[in-house]
PDB file of N, CA, C and O in Angstrom:
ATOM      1  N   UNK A   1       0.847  -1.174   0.000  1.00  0.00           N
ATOM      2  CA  UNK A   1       0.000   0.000   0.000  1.00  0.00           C
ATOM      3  C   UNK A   1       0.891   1.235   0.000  1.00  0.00           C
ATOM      4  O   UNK A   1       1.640   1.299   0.975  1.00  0.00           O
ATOM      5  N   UNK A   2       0.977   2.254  -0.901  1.00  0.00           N
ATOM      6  CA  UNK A   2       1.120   3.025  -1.059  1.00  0.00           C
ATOM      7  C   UNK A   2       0.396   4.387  -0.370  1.00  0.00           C
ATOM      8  O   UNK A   2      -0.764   4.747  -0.567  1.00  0.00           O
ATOM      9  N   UNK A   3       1.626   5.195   0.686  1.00  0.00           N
ATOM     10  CA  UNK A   3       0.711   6.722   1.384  1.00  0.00           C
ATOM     11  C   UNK A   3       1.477   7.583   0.594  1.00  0.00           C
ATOM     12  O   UNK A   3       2.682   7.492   0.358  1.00  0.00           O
ATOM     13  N   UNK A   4       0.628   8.487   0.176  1.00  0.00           N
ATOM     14  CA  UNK A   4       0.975   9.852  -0.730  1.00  0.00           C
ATOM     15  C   UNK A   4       0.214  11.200   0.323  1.00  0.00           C
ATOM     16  O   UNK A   4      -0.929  11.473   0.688  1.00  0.00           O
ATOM     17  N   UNK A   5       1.466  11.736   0.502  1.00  0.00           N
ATOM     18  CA  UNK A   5       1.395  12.813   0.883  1.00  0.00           C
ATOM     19  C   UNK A   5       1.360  14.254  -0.066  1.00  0.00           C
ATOM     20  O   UNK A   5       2.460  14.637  -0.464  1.00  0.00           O
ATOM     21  N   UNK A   6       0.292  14.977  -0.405  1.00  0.00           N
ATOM     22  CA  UNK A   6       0.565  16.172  -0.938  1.00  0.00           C
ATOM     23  C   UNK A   6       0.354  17.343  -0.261  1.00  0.00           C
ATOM     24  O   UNK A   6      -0.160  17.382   0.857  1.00  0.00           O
ATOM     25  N   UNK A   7       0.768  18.422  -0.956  1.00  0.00           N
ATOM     26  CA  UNK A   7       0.622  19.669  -0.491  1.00  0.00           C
ATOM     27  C   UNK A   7      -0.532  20.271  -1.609  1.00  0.00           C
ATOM     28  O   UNK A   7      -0.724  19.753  -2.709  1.00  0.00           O
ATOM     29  N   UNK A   8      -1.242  21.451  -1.103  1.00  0.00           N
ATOM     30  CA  UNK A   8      -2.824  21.580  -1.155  1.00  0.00           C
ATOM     31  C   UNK A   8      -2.178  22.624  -2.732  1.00  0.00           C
ATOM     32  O   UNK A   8      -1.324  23.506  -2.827  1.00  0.00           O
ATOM     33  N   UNK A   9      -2.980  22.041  -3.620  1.00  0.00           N
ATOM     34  CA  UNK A   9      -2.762  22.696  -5.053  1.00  0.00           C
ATOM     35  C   UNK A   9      -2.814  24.552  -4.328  1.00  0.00           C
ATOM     36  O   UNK A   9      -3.228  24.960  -3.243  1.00  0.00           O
ATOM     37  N   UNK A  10      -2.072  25.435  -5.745  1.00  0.00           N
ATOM     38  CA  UNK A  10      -2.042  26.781  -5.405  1.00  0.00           C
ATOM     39  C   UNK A  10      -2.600  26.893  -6.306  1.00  0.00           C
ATOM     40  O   UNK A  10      -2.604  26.131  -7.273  1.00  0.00           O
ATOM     41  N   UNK A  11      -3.517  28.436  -6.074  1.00  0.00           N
ATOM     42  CA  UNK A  11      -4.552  28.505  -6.876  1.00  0.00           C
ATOM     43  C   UNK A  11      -4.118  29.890  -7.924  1.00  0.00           C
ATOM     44  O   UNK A  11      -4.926  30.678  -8.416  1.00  0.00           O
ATOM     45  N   UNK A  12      -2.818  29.910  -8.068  1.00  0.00           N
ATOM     46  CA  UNK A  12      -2.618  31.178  -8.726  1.00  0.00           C
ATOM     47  C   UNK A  12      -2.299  29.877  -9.874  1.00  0.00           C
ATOM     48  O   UNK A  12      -3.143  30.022 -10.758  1.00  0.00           O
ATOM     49  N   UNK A  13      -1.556  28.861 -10.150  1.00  0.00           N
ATOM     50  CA  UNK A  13      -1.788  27.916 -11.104  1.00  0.00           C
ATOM     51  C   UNK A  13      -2.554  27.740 -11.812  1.00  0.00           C
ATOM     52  O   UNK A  13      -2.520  27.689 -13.041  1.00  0.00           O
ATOM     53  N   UNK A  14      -3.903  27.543 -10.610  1.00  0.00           N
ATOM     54  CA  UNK A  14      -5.215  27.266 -11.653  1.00  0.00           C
ATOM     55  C   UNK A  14      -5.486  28.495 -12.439  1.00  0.00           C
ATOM     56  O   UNK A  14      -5.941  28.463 -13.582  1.00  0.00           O
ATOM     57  N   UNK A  15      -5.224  29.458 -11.863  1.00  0.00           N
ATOM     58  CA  UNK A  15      -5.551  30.459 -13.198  1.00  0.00           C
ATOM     59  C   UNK A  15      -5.101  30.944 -14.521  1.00  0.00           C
ATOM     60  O   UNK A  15      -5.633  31.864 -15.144  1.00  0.00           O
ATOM     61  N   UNK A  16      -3.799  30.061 -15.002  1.00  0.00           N
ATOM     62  CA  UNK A  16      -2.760  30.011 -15.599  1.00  0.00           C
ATOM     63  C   UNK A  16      -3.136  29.200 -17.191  1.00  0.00           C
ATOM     64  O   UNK A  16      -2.736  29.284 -18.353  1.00  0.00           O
ATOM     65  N   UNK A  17      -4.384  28.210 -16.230  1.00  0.00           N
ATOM     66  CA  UNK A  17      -4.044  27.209 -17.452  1.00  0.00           C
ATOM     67  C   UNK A  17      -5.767  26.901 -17.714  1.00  0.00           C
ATOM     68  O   UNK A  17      -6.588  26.886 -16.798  1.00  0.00           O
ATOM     69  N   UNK A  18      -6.130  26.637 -19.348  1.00  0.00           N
ATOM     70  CA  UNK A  18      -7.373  26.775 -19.251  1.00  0.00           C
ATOM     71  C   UNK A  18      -8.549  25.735 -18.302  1.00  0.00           C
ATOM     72  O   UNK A  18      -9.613  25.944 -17.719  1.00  0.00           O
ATOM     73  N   UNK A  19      -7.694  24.590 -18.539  1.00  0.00           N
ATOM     74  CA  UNK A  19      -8.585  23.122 -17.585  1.00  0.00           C
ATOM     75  C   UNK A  19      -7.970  22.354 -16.829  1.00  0.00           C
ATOM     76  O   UNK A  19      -6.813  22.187 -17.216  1.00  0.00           O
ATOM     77  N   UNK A  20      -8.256  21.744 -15.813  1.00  0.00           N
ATOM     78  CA  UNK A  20      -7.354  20.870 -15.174  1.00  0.00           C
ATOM     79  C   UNK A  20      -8.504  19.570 -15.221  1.00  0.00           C
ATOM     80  O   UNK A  20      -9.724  19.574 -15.389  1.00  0.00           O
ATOM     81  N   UNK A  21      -7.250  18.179 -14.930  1.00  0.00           N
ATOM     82  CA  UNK A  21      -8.212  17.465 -15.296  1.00  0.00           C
ATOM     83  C   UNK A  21      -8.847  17.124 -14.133  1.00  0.00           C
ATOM     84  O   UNK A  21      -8.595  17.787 -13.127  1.00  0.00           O
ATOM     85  N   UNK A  22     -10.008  15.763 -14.053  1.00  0.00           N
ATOM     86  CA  UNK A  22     -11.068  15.710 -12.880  1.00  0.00           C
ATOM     87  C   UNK A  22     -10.181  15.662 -11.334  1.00  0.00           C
ATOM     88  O   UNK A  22     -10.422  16.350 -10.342  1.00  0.00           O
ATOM     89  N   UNK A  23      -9.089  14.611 -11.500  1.00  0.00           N
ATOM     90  CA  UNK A  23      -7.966  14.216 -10.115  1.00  0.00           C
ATOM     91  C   UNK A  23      -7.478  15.709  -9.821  1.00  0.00           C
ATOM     92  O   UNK A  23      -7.231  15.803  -8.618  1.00  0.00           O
ATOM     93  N   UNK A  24      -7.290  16.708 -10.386  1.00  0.00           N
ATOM     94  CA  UNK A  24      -6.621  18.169 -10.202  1.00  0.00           C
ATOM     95  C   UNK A  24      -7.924  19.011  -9.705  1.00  0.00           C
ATOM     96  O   UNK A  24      -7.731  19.966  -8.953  1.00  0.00           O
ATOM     97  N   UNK A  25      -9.082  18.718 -10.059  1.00  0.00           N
ATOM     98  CA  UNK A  25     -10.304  19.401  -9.500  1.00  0.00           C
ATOM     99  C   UNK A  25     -10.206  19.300  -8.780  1.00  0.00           C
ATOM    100  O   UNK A  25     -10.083  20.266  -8.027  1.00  0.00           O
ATOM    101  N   UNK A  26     -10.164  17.787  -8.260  1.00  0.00           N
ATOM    102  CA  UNK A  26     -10.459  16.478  -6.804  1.00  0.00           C
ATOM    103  C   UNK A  26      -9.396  17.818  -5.492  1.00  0.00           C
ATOM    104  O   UNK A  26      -9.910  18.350  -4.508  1.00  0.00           O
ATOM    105  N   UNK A  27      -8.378  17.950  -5.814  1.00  0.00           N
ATOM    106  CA  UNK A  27      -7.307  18.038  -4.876  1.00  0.00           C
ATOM    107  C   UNK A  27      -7.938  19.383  -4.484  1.00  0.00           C
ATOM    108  O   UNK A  27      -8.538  19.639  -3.439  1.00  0.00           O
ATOM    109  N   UNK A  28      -7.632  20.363  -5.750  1.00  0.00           N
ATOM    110  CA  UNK A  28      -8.489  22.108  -5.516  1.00  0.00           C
ATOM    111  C   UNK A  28      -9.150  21.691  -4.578  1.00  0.00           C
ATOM    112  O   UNK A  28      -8.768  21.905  -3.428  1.00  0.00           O
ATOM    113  N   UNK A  29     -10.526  20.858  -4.890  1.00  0.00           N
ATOM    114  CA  UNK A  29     -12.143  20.881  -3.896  1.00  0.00           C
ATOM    115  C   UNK A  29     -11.435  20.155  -2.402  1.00  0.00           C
ATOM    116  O   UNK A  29     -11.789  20.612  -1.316  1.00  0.00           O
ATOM    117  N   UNK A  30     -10.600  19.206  -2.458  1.00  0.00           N
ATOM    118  CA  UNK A  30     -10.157  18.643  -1.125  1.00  0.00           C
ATOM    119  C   UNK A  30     -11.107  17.651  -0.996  1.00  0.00           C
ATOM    120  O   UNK A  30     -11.674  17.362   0.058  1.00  0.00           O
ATOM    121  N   UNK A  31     -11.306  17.051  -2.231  1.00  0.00           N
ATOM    122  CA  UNK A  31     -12.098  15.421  -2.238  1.00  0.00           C
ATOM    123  C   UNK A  31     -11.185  14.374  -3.103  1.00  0.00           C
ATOM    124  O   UNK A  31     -10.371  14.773  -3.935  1.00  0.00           O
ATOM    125  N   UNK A  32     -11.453  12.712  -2.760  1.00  0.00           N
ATOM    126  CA  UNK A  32     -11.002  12.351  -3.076  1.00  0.00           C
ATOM    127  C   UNK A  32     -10.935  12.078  -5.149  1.00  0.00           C
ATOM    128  O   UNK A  32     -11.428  12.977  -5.830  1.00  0.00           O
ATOM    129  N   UNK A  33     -10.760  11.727  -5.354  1.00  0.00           N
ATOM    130  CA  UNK A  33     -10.805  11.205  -6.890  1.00  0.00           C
ATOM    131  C   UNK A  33     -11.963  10.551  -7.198  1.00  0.00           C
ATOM    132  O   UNK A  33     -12.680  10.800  -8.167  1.00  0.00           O
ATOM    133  N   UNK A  34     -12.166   9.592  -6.249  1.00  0.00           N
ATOM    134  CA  UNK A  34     -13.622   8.454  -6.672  1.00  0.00           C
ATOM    135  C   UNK A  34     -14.526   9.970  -6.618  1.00  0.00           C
ATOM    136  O   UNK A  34     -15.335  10.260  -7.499  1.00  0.00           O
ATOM    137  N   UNK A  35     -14.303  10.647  -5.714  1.00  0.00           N
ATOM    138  CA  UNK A  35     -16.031  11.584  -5.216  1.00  0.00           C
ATOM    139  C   UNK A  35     -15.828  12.569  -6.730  1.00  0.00           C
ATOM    140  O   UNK A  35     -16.817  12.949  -7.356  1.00  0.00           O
ATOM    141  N   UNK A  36     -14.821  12.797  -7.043  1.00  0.00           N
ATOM    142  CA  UNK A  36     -14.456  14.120  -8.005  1.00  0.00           C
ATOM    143  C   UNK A  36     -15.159  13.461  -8.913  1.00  0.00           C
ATOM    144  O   UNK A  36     -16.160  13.994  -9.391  1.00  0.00           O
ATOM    145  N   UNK A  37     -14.640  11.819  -9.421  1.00  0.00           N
ATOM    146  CA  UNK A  37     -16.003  11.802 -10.622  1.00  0.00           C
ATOM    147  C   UNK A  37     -17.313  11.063 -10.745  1.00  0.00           C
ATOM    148  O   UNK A  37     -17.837  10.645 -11.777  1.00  0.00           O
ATOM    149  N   UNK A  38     -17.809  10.968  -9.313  1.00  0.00           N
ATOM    150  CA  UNK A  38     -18.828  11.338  -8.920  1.00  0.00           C
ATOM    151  C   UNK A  38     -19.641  12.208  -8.928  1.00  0.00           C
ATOM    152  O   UNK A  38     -20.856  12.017  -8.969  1.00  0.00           O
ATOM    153  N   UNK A  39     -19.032  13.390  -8.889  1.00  0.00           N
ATOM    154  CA  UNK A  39     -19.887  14.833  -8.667  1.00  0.00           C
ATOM    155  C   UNK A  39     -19.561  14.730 -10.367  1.00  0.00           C
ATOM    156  O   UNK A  39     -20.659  14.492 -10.871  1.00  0.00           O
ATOM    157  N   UNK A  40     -18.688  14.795 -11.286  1.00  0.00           N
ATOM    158  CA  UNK A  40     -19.218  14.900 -12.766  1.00  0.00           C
ATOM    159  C   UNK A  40     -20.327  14.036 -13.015  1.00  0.00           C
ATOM    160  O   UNK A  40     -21.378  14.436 -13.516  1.00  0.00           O
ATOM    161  N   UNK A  41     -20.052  12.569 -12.587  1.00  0.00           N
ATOM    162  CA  UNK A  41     -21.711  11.705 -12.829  1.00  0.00           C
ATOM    163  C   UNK A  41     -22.860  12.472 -12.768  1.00  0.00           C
ATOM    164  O   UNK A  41     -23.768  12.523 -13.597  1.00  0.00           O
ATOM    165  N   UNK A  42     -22.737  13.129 -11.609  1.00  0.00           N
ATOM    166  CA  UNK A  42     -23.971  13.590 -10.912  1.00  0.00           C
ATOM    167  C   UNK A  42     -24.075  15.138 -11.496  1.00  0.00           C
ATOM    168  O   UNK A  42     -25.067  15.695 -11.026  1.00  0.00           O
ATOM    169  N   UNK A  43     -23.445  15.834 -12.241  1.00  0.00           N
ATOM    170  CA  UNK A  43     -23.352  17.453 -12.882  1.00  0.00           C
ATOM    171  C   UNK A  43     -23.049  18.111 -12.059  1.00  0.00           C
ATOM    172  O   UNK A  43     -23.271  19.294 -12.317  1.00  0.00           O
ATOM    173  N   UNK A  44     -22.415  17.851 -10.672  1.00  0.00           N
ATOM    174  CA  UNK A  44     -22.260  18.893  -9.786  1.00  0.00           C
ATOM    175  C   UNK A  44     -20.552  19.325  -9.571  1.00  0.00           C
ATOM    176  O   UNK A  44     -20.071  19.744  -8.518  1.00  0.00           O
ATOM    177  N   UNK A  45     -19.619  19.038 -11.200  1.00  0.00           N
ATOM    178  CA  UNK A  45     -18.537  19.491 -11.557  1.00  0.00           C
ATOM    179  C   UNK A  45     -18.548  19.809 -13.040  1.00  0.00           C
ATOM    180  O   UNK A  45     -18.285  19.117 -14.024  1.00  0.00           O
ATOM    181  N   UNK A  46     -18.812  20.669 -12.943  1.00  0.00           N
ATOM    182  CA  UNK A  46     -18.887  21.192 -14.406  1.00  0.00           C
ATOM    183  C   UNK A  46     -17.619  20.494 -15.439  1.00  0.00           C
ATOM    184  O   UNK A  46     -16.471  20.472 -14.996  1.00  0.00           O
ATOM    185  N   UNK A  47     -17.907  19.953 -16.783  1.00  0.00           N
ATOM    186  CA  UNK A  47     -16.816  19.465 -17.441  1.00  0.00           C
ATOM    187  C   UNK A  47     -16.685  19.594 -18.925  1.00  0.00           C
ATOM    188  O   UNK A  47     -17.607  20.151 -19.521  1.00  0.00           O
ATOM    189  N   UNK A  48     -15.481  19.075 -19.708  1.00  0.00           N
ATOM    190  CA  UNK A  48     -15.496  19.819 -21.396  1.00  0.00           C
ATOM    191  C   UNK A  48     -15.373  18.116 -21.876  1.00  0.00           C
ATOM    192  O   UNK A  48     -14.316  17.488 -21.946  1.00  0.00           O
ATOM    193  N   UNK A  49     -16.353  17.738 -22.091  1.00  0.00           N
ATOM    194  CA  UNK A  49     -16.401  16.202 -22.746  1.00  0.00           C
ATOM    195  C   UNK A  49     -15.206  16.226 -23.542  1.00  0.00           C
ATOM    196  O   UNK A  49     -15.119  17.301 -24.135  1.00  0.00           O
ATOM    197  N   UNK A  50     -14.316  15.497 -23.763  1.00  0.00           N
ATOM    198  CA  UNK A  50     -13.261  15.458 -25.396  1.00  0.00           C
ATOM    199  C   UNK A  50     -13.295  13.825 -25.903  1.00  0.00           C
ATOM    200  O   UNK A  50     -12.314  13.090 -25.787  1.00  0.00           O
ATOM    201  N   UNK A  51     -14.270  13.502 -26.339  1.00  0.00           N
ATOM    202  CA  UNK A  51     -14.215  12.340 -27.248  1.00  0.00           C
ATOM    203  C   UNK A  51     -15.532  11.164 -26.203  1.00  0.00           C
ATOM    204  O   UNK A  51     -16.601  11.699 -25.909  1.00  0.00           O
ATOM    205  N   UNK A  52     -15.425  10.490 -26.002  1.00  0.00           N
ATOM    206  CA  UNK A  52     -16.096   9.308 -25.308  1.00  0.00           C
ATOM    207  C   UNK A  52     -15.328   8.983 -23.768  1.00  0.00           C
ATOM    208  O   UNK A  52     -15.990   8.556 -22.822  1.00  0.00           O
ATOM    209  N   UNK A  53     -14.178   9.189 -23.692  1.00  0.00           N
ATOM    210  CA  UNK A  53     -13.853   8.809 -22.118  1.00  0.00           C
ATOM    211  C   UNK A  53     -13.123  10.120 -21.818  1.00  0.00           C
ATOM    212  O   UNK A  53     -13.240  10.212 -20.596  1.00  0.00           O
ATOM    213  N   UNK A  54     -12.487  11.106 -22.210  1.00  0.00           N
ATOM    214  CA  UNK A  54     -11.778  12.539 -21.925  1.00  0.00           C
ATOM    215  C   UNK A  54     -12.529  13.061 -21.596  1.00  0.00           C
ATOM    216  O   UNK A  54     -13.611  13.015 -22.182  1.00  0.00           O
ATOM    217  N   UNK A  55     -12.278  14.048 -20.162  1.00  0.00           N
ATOM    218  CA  UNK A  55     -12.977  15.080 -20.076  1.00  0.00           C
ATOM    219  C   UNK A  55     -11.841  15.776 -19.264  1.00  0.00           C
ATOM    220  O   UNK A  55     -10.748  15.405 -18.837  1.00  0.00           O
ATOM    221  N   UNK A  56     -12.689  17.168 -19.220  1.00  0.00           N
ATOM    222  CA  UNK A  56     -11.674  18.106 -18.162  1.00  0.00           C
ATOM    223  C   UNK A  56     -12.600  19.063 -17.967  1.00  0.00           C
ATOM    224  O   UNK A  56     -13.612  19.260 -18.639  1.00  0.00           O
ATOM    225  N   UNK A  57     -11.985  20.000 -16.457  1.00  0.00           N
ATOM    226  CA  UNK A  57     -12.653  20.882 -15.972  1.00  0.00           C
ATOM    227  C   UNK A  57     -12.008  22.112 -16.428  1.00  0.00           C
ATOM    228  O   UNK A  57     -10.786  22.185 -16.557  1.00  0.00           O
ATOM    229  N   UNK A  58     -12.903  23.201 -16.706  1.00  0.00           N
ATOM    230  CA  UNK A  58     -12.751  24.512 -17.127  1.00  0.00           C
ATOM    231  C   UNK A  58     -12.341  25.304 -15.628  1.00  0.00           C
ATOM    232  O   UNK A  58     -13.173  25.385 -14.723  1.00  0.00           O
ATOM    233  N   UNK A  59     -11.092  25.813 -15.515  1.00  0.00           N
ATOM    234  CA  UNK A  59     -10.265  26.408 -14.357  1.00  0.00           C
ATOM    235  C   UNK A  59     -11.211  27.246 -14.421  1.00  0.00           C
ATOM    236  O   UNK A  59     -12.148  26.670 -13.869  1.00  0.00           O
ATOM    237  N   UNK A  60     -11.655  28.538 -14.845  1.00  0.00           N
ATOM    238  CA  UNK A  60     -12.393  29.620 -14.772  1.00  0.00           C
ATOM    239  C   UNK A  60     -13.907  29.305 -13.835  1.00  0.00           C
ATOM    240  O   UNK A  60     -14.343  29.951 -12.882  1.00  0.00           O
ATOM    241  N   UNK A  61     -14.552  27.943 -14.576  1.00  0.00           N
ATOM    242  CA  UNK A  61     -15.744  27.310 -13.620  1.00  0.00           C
ATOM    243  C   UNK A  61     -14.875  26.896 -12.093  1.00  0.00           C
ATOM    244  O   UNK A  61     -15.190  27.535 -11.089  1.00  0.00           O
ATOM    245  N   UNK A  62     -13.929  25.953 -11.997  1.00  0.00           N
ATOM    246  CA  UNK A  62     -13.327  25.749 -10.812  1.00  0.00           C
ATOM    247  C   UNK A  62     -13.819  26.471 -10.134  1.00  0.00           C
ATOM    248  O   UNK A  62     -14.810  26.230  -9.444  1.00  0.00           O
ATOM    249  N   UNK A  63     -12.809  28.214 -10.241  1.00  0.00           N
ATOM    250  CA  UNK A  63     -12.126  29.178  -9.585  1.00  0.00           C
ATOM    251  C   UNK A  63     -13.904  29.341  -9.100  1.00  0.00           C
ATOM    252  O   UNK A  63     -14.321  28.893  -8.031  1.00  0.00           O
ATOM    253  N   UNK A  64     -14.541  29.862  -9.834  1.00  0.00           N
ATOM    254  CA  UNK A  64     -16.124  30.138  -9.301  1.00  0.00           C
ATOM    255  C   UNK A  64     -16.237  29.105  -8.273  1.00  0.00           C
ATOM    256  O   UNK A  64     -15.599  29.394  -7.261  1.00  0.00           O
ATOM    257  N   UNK A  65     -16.713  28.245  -8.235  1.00  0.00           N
ATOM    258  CA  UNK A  65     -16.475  27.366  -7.502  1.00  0.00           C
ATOM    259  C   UNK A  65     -15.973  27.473  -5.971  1.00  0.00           C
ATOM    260  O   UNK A  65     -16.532  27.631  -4.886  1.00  0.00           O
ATOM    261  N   UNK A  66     -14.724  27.321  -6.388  1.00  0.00           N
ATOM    262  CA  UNK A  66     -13.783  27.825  -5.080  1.00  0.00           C
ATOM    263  C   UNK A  66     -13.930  29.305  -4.414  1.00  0.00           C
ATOM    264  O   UNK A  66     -13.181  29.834  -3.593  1.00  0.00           O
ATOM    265  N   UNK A  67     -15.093  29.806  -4.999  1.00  0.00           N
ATOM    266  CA  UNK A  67     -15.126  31.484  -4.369  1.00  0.00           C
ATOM    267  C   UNK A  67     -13.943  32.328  -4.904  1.00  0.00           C
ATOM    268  O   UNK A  67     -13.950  33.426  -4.346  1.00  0.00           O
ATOM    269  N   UNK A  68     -12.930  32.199  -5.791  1.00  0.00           N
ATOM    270  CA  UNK A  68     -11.659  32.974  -6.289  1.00  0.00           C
ATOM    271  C   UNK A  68     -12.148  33.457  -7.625  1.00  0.00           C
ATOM    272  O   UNK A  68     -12.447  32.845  -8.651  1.00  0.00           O
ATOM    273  N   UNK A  69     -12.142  34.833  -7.288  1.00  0.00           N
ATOM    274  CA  UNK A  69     -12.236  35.659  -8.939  1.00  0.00           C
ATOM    275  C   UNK A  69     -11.186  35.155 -10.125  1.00  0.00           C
ATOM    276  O   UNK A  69     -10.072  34.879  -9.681  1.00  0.00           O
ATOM    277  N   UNK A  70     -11.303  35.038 -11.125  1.00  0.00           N
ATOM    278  CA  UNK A  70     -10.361  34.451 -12.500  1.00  0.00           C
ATOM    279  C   UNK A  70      -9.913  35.408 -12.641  1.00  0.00           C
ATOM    280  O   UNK A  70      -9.099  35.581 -13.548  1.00  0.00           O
TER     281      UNK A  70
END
């Protein structure tokens, strides 16, 4: 078993770049991965479909999200 320790994403990053993907949402929101695409299942993470299994989140929706002006 593998423990991974991270440090809490910075959010001047997220504003840098247009999408991050769902696991990079996950960390921003401070949920795990299973819940991050969960809440896309469920529409309550906004996302940019790219093909049949790609997707990604729009940083600008994030930042709303997170209460941080873009």
């Amino acid at each position: 078993m593998s423990t991974r320790t991270s440090t809490p994403p910075d959010i001047d990053q997220l504003r840098h770049v247009p999408t991050v993907s769902v696991e990079e949402a996950g960390r921003y929101l401070g949920v795990s991965r299973a819940f991050a695409y969960t809440m896309v299942r469920n529409g309550d993470l906004p996302v940019i479909r790219l093909g049949t299994r790609r997707v990604r989140v729009p940083s600008a929706k994030l930042l709303r999200m997170l209460g941080v002006e873009a």
